[in-house]
C-alpha positions as CSV (number, residue, x, y, z in Angstrom):
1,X,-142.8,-54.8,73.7
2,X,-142.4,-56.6,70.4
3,X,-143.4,-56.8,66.8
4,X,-145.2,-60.1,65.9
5,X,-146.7,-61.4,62.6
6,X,-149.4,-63.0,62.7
7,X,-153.6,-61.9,63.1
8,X,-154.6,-59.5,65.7
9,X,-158.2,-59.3,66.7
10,X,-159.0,-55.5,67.8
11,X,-161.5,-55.8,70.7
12,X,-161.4,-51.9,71.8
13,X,-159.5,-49.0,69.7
14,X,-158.6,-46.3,70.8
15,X,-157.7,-45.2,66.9
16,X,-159.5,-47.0,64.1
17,X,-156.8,-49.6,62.6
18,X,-156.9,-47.9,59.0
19,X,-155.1,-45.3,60.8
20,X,-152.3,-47.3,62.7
21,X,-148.9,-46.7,60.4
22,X,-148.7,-49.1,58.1
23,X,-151.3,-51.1,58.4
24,X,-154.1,-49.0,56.3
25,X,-154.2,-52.0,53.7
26,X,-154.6,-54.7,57.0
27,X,-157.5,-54.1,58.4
28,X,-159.8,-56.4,57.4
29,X,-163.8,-56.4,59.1
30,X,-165.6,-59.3,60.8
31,X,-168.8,-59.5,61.9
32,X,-169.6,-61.1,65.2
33,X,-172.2,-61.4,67.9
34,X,-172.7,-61.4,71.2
35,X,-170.9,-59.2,74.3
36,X,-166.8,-59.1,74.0
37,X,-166.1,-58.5,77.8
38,X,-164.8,-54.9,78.3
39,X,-165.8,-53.7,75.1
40,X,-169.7,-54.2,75.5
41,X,-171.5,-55.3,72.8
42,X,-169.7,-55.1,69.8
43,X,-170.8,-56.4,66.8
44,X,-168.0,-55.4,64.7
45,X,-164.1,-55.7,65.2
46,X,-161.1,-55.6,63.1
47,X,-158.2,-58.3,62.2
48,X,-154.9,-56.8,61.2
49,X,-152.8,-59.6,59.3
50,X,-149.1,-58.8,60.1
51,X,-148.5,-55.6,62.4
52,X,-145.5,-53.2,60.9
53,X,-142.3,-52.1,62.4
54,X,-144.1,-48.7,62.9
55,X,-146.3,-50.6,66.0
56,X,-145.4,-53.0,69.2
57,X,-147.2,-55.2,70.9
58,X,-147.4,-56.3,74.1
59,X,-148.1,-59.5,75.2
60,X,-150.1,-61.5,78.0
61,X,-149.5,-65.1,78.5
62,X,-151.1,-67.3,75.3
63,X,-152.4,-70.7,75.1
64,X,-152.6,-73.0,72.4
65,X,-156.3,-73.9,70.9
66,X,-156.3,-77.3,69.1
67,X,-159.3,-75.7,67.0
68,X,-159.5,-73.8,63.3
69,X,-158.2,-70.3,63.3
70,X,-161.7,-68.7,63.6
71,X,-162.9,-70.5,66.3
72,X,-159.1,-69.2,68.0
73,X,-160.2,-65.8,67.1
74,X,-163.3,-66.6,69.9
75,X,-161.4,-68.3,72.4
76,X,-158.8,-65.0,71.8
77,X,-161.6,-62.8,72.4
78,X,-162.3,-64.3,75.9
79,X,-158.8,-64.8,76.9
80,X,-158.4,-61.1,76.3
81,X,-161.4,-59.8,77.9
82,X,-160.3,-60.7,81.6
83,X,-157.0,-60.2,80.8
84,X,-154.4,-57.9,83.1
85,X,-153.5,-56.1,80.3
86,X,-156.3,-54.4,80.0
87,X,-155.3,-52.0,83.1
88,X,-152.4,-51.2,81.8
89,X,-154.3,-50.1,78.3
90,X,-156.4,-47.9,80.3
91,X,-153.9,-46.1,81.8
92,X,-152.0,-45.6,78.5
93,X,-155.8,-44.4,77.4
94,X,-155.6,-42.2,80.1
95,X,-152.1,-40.9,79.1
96,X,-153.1,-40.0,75.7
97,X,-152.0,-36.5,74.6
98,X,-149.0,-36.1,76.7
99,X,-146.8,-34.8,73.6
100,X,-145.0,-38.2,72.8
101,X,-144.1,-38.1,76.4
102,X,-145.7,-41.8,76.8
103,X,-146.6,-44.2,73.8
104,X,-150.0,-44.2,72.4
105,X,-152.3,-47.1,72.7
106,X,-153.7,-47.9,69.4
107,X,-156.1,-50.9,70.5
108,X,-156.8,-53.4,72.7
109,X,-157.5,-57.2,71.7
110,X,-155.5,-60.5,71.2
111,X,-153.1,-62.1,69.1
112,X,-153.7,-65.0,67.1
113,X,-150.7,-66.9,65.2
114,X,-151.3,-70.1,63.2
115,X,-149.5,-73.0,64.2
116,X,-148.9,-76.6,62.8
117,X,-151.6,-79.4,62.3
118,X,-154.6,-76.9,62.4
119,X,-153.8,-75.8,65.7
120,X,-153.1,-71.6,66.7
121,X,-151.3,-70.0,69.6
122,X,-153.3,-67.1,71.3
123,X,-152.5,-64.3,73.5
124,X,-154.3,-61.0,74.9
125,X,-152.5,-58.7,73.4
126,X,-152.0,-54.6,72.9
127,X,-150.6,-52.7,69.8
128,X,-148.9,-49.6,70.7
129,X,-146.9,-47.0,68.9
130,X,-143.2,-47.9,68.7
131,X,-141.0,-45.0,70.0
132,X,-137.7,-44.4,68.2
133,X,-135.7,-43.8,71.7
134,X,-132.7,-45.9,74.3
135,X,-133.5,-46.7,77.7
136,X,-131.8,-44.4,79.9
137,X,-129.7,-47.3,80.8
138,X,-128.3,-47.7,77.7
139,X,-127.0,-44.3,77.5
140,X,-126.0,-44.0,81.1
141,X,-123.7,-46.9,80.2
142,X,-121.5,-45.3,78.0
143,X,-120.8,-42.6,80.6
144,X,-122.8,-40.4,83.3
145,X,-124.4,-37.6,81.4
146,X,-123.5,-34.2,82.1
147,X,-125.0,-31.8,84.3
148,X,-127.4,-29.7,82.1
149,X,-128.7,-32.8,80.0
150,X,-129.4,-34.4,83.8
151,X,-131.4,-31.6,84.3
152,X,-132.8,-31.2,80.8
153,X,-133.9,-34.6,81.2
154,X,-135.2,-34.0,84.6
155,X,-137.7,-30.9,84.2
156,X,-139.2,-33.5,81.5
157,X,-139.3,-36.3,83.7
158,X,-140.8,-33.7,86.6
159,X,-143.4,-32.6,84.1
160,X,-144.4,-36.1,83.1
161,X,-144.7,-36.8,86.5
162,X,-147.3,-33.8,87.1
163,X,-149.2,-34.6,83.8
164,X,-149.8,-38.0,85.1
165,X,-151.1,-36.5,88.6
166,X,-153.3,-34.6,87.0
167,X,-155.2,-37.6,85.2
168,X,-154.4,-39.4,88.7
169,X,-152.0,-42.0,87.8
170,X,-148.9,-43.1,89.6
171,X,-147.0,-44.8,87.5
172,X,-145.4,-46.7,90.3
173,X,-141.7,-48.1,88.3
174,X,-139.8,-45.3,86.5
175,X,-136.6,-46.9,86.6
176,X,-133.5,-46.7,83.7
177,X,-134.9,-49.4,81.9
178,X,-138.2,-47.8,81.6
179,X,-137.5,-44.1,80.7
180,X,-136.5,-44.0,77.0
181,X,-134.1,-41.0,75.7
182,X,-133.8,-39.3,72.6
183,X,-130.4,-37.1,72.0
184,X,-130.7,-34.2,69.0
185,X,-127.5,-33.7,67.0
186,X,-125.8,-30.7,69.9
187,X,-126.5,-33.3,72.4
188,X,-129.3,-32.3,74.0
189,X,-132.1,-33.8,75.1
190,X,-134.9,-33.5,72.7
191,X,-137.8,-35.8,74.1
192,X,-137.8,-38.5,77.0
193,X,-140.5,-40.8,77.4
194,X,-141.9,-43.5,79.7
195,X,-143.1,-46.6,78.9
196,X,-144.1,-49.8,80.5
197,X,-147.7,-48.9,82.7
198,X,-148.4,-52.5,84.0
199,X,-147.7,-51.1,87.7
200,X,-149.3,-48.1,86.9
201,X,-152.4,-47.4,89.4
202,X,-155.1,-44.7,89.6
203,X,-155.5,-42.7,92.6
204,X,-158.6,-44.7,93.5
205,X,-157.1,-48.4,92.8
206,X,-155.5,-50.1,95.9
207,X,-153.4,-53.1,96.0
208,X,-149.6,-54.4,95.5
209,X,-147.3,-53.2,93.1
210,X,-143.9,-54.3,92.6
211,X,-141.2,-52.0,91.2
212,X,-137.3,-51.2,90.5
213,X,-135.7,-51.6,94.3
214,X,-132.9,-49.1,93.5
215,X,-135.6,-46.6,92.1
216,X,-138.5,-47.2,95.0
217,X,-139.5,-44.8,97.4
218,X,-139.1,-46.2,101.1
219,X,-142.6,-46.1,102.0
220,X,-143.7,-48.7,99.1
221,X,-141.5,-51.3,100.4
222,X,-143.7,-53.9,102.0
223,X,-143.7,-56.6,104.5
224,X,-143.5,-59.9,102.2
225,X,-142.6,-61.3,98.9
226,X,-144.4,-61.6,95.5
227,X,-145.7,-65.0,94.8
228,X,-142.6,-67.4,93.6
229,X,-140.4,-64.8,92.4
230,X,-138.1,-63.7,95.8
231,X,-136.3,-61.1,93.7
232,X,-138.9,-59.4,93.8
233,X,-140.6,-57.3,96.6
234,X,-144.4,-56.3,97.4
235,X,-145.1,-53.0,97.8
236,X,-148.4,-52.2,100.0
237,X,-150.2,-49.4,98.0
238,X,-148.9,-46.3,95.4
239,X,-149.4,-43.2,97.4
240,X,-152.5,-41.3,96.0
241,X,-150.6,-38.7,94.8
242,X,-147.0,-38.4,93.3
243,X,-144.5,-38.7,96.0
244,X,-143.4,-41.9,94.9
245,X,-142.8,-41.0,91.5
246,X,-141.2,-38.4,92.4
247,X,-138.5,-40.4,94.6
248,X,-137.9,-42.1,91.7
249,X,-137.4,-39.0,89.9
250,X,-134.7,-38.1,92.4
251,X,-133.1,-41.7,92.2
252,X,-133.1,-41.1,88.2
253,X,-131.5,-38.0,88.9
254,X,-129.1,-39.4,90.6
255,X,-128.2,-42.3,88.5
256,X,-128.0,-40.3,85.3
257,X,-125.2,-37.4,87.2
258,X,-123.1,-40.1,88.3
259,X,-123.5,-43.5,86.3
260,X,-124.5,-45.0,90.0
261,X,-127.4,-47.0,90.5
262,X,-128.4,-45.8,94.2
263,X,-126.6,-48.7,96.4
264,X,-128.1,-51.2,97.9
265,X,-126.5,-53.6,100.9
266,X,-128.7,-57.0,100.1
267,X,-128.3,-59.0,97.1
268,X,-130.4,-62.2,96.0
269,X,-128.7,-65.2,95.1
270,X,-126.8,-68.8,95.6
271,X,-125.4,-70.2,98.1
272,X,-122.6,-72.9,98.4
273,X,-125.4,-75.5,99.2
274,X,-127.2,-74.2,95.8
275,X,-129.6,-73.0,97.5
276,X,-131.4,-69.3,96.5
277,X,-131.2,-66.3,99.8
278,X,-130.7,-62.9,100.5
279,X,-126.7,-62.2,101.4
280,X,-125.1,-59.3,103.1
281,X,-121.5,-59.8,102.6
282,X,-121.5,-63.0,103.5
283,X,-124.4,-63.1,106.0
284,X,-127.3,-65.1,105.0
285,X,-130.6,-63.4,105.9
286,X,-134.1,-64.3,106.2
287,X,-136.5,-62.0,104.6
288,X,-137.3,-59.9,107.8
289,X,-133.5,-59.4,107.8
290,X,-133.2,-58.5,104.5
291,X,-136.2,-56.0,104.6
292,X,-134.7,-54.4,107.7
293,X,-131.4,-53.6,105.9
294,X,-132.6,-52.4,102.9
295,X,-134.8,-50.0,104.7
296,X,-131.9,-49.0,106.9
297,X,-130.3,-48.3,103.6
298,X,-133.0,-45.7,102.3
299,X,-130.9,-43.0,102.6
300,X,-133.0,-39.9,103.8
301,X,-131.7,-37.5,100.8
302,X,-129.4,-39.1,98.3
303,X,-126.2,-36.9,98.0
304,X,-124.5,-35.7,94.9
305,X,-120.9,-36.3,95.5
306,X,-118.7,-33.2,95.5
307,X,-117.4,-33.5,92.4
308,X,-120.7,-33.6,90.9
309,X,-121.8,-30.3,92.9
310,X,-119.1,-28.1,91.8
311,X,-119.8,-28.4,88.7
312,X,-121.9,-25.2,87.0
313,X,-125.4,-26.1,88.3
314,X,-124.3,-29.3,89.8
315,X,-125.0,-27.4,93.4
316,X,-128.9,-26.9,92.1
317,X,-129.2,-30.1,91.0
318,X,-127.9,-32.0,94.1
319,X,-130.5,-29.9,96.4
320,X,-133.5,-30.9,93.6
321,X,-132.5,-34.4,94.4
322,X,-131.9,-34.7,98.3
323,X,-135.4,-33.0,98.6
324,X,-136.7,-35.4,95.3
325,X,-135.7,-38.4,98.0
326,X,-136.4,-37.2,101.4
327,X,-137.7,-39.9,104.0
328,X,-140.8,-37.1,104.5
329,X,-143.1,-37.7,101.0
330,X,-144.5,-34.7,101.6
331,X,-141.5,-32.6,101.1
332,X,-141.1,-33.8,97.3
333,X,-142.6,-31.0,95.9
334,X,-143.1,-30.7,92.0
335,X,-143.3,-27.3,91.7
336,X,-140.3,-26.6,94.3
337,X,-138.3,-29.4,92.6
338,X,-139.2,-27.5,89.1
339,X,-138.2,-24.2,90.1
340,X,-134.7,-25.5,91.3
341,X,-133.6,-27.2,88.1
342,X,-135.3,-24.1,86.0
343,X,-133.1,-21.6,87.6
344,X,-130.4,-23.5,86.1
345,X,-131.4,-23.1,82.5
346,X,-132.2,-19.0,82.7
């Protein structure tokens, strides 16, 4: 997410711009013809000159048009129309209303930005509501968070997870780096929300999705790489219901009590003859290697090290996670992980 200046073309709205924050006096009307892609036939769309700090954007790749800026605005409209992004906007559509758990999707288009000689770069593009929270792993960072704020954090993250269920989503990568954290002034946690829906799949979607390695259930982890990017890893499908999220909710768990990421034996990188591999220790692997030992490493149950568990409710909250990451997806249980970390807070 970003903030850009520049013209964005609104091909689908979820809110009318006048209403975005900030940008009541920006939302100018054109008049067009003709069918914009996912949007039907729409005769009438909205520029908004210069988006606020109030609003992101995200991004898909752009391309330079060597034409006038209205006749970008047209080539915009098409790039954005068959655009990836637009999945992801529909699942943020989708996970509209879940109390500033998620961040709303204000509208759908692309961006246009005047360049030099005449010429304009262009890029499907969404606006979104800009959420005044840290990643998780920014506040992990200064220190592993104690027990009731892991599990304050955790019933939040075990109801998003539901909410989502229930309007069949899997989000598919809830890792530190997505889930954003807001403290209030006793140090509790006063709203956590997820962001970033580009893996994100409906119940009734198939296909690969690639997520945090740390943070993925075992069962997503595939048999081959993602295109040209090795650091990467395919994974087959997102279970049709939440299991996987909810591994991830375990592995979250996990990494907020301690500070640890959940370990993991292969790393990706260079070797003396500057060549790019997966290493253990010192072992070069192929992939079928690596894959093996990383799935040996999926540990059936993460466990809260004692320290952690003798703490007041520390005991709850490492059962909540071994079940959270059992091997057996059927065992990870909302409402039996729920009831655990509530007892905690009576």
């Amino acid at each position: 997410m970003t903030t850009a200046t520049g013209t964005f073309v609104v091909l689908n709205a979820n809110y009318p711009a006048c209403s975005w924050p900030g940008v009541s006096e920006g939302a100018v009307p054109i008049e067009l013809a003709g069918p914009l892609g996912p949007v039907g036939n729409a005769h009438r769309v909205y520029e908004v000159r210069g988006l606020p700090a109030s609003c992101a954007i995200k991004m898909g790749p752009g391309a330079e048009c060597p034409e006038d800026e209205k006749d970008a605005r047209q080539v915009a409209m098409r790039l954005g129309a068959r655009d990836s992004l637009w999945g992801e906007y529909e699942k943020l559509l989708a996970a509209d209303g879940l109390c500033g758990r998620a961040p709303l999707a204000y509208a759908y288009g692309a961006f246009v930005e005047a360049g030099d000689g005449g010429r304009a770069r262009i890029a499907p593009a969404f606006v979104m509501e800009r959420l005044d929270a840290e990643p998780l792993c920014h506040v992990v960072e200064r220190g592993a968070l104690p027990v009731r704020r892991v599990i304050e954090a955790g019933l939040i993250l075990v109801d998003l997870v539901d909410d989502l269920a229930r309007r069949r989503i899997a989000h598919g990568n809830l890792s530190p780096e997505n889930v954003l954290v807001e403290a209030g002034d006793a140090d509790e946690v006063e709203r956590v929300c997820v962001v970033d829906f580009q893996l994100a799949v409906s119940r009734d979607e198939e296909g690969g999705r690639i997520g945090s390695l740390p943070f993925t259930a075992p069962e997503q982890i595939g048999l081959s790489l993602v295109g040209c990017n090795p650091r990467e890893w395919y994974l087959r499908r997102l279970s049709r219901e939440p299991y996987a999220d909810m591994w991830s909710v375990g592995a979250l768990l996990y990494y907020m009590a301690t500070g640890e990421r959940p370990a993991l034996p292969v790393r990706w990188g260079k070797g003396s003859d500057g060549a790019y591999s997966f290493w253990y220790g010192g072992q070069r692997l192929d992939f079928e290697e690596a894959l093996a030992c990383v799935n040996d490493s999926k540990i059936d149950g993460l466990d809260l090290p004692g320290p952690w568990r003798d703490e007041e409710g520390g005991s709850a909250l490492g059962s909540a996670i071994r079940l959270c990451t059992s091997n057996a997806a059927c065992e990870r249980e909302i409402a039996t992980v729920r009831g655990m970390l509530e007892e905690v807070l009576k």
